[in-house]
LUMFI-248683 format. One record per residue (C-alpha): residue number from 1; x, y, z; residue in three letters. Coordinates in nm, 2 decimals, m for minus. Example, Ala and Ser with C-alpha at 12.3 -4.5 7.8 and 13.67 -1.06 7.14 Angstrom:
residues 2
n=1, c1=1.23, c2=m0.45, c3=0.78, res=ala
n=2, c1=1.37, c2=m0.11, c3=0.71, res=ser
***
This chain:
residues 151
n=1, c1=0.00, c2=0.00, c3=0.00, res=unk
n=2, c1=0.28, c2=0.24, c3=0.10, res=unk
n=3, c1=0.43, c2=0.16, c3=m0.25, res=unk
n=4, c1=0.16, c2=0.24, c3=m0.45, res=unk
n=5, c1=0.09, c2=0.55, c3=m0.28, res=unk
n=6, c1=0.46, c2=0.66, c3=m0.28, res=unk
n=7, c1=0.42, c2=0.55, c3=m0.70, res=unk
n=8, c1=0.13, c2=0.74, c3=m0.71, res=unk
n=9, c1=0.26, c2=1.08, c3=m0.59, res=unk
n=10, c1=0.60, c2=1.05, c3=m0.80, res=unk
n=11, c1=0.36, c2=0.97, c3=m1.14, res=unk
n=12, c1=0.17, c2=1.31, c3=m1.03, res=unk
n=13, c1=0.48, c2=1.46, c3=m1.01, res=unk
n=14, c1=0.64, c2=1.38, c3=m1.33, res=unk
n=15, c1=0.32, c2=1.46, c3=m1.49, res=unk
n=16, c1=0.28, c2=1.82, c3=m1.36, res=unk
n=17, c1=0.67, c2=1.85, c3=m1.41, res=unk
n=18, c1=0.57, c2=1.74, c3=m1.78, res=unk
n=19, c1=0.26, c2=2.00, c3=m1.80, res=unk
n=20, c1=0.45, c2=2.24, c3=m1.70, res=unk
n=21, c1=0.76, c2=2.20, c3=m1.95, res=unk
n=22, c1=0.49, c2=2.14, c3=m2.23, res=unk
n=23, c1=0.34, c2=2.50, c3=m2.11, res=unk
n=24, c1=0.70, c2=2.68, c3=m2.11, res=unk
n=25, c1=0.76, c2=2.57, c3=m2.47, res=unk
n=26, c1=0.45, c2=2.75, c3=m2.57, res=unk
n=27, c1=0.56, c2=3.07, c3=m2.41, res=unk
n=28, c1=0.86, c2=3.07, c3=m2.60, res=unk
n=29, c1=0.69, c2=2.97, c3=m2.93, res=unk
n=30, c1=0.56, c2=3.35, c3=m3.06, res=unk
n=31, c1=0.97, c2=3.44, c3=m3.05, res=unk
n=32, c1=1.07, c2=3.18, c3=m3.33, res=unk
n=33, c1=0.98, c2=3.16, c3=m3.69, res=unk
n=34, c1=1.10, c2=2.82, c3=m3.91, res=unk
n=35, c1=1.25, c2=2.91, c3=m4.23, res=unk
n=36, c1=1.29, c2=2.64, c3=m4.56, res=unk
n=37, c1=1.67, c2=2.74, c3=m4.65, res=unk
n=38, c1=1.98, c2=2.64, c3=m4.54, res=unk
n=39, c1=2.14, c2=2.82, c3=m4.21, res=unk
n=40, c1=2.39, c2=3.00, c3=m4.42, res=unk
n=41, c1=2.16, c2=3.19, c3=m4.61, res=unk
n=42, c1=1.93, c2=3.23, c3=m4.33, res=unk
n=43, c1=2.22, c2=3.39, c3=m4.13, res=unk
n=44, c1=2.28, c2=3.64, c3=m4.47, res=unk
n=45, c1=1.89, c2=3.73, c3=m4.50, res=unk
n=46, c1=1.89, c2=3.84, c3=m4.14, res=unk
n=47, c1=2.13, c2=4.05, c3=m4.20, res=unk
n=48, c1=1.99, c2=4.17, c3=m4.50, res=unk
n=49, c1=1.69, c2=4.24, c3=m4.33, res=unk
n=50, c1=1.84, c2=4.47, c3=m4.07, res=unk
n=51, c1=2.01, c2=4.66, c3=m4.28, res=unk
n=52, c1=1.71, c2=4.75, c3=m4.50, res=unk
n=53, c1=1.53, c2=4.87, c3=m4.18, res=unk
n=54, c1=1.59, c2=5.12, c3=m3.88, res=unk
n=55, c1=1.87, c2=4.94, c3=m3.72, res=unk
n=56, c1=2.23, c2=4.89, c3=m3.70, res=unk
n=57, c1=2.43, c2=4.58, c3=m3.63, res=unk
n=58, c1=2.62, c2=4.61, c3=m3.31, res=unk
n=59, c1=2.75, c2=4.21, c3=m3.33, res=unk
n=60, c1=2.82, c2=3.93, c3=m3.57, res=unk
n=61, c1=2.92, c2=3.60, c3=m3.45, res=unk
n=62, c1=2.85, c2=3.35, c3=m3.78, res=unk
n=63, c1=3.01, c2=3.04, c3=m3.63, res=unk
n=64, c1=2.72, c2=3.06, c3=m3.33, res=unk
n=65, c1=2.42, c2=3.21, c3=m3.54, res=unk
n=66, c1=2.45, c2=3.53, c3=m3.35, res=unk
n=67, c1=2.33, c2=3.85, c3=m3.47, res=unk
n=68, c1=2.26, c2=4.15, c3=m3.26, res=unk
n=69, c1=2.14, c2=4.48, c3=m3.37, res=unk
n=70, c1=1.98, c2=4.80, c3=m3.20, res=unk
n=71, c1=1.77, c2=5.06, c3=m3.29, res=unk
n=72, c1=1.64, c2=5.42, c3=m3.09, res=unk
n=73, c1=1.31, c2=5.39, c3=m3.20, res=unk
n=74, c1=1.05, c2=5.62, c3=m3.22, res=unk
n=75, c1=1.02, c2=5.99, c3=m2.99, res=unk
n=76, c1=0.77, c2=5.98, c3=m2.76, res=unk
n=77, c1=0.68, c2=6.31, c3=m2.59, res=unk
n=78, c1=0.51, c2=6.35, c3=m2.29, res=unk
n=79, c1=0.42, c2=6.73, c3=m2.27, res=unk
n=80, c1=0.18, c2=6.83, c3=m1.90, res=unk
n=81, c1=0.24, c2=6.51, c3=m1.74, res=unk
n=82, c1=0.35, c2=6.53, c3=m1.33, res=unk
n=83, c1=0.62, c2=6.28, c3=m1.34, res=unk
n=84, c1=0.93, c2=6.44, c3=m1.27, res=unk
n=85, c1=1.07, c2=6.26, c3=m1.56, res=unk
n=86, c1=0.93, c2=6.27, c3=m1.93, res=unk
n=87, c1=1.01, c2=5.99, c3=m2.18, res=unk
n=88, c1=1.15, c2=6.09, c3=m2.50, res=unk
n=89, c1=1.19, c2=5.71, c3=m2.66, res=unk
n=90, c1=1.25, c2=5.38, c3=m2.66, res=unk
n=91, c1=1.52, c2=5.19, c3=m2.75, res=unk
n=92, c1=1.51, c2=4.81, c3=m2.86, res=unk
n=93, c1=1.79, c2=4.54, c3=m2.91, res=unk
n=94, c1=1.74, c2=4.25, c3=m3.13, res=unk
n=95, c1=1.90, c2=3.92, c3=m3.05, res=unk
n=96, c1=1.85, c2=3.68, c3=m3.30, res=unk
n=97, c1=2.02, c2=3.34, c3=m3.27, res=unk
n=98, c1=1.98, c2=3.13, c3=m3.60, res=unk
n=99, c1=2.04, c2=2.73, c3=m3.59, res=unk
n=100, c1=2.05, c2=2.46, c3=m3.84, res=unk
n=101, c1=1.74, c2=2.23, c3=m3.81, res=unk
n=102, c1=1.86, c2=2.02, c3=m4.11, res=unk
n=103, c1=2.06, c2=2.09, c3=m4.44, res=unk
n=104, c1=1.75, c2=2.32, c3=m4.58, res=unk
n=105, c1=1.54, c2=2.38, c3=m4.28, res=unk
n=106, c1=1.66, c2=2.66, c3=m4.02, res=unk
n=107, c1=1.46, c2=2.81, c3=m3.68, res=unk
n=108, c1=1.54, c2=3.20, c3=m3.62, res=unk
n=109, c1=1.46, c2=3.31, c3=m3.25, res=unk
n=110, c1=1.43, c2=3.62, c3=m3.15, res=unk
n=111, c1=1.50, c2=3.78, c3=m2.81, res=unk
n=112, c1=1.42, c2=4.16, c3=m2.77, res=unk
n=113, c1=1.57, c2=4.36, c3=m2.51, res=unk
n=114, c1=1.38, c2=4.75, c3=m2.43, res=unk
n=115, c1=1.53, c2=5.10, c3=m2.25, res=unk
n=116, c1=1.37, c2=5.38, c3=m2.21, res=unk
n=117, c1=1.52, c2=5.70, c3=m2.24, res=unk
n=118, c1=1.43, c2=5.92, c3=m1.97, res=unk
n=119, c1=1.54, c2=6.27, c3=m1.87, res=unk
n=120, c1=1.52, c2=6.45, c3=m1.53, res=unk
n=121, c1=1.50, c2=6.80, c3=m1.51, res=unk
n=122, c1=1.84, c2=6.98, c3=m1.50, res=unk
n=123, c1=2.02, c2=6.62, c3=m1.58, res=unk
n=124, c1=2.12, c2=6.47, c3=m1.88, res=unk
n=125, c1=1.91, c2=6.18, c3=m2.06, res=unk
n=126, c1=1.95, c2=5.84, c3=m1.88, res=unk
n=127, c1=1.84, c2=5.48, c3=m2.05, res=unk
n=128, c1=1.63, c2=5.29, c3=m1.76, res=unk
n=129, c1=1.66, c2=4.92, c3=m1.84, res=unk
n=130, c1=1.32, c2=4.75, c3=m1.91, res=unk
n=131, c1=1.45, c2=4.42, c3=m1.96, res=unk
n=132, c1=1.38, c2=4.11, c3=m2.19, res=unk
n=133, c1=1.02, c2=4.21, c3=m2.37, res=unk
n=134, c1=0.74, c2=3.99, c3=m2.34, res=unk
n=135, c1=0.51, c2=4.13, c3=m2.56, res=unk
n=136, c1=0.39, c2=3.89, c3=m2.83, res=unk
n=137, c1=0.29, c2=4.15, c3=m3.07, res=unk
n=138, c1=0.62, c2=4.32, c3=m3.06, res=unk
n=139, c1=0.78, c2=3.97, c3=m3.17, res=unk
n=140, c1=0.52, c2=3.91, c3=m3.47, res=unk
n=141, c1=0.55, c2=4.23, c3=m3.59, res=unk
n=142, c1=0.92, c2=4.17, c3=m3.64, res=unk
n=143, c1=0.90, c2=3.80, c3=m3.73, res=unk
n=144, c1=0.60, c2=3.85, c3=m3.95, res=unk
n=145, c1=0.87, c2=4.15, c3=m4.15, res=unk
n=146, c1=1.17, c2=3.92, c3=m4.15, res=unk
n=147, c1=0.96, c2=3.64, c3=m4.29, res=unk
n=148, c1=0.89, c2=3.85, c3=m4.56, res=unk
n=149, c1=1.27, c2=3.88, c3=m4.67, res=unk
n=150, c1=1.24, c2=3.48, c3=m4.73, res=unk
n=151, c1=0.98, c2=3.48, c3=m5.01, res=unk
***
């Protein structure tokens, strides 16, 4: 009886364990797109891609799939509000990491990372760290443009 009982709980367990690491994959999912071409190109079109919109490479790293690239975004004003602080913009950094899935089949993930740029009265603009985004619609609108250079 003890057996069974001690069985019983570890099978709960391992099956919450596995519900849960099922549930984290979906989080993650909205951040990767699947493209049909090998990793080489796939590694050149990104590039491509940033360089035809509003950003600029800060890092290249081919042998790991690693691109980074940052932008400053739009100006955002914020005239009459009482913060004692007004936001001017937002700047973004793209990670993308891009890995072979098989010879013509890659996977691009994306990982954005947000500042604001803030200014105090009588001091100089300051970037306050956001962090790692977790908007989905921030990632498709990006994905959804980059999976445009592939067609």
């Amino acid at each position: 009886m003890r057996q069974s009982i001690i069985l019983g709980v570890l099978l709960i367990s391992f099956s919450y364990n596995s519900a849960k690491a099922q549930e984290s994959k979906e989080i993650t999912r909205y951040n990767t797109i699947y493209v049909s071409t090998d990793i080489n190109s796939a590694y050149n079109k990104v590039i491509d891609y940033i360089q035809d919109s509003d950003y600029f490479i800060l890092a290249l790293d081919k042998s790991s799939g690693f691109i980074q690239a940052k932008t400053a975004g739009s100006i955002i004003m914020n005239p009459g509000t009482k913060r004692e602080y007004s936001t001017i913009g937002m700047r973004i950094t793209l990670n993308f990491i891009i890995r072979a899935i098989n010879d013509n089949q890659s996977r691009i993930t994306l990982s954005i990372y947000e500042e604001s740029r803030t200014f105090y009265y009588e001091a100089p603009p300051t970037y306050v760290d956001i962090g790692v985004s977790q908007d989905e619609l921030q990632y498709r609108e990006i994905l959804d443009d980059l999976i445009k250079a592939f067609m």
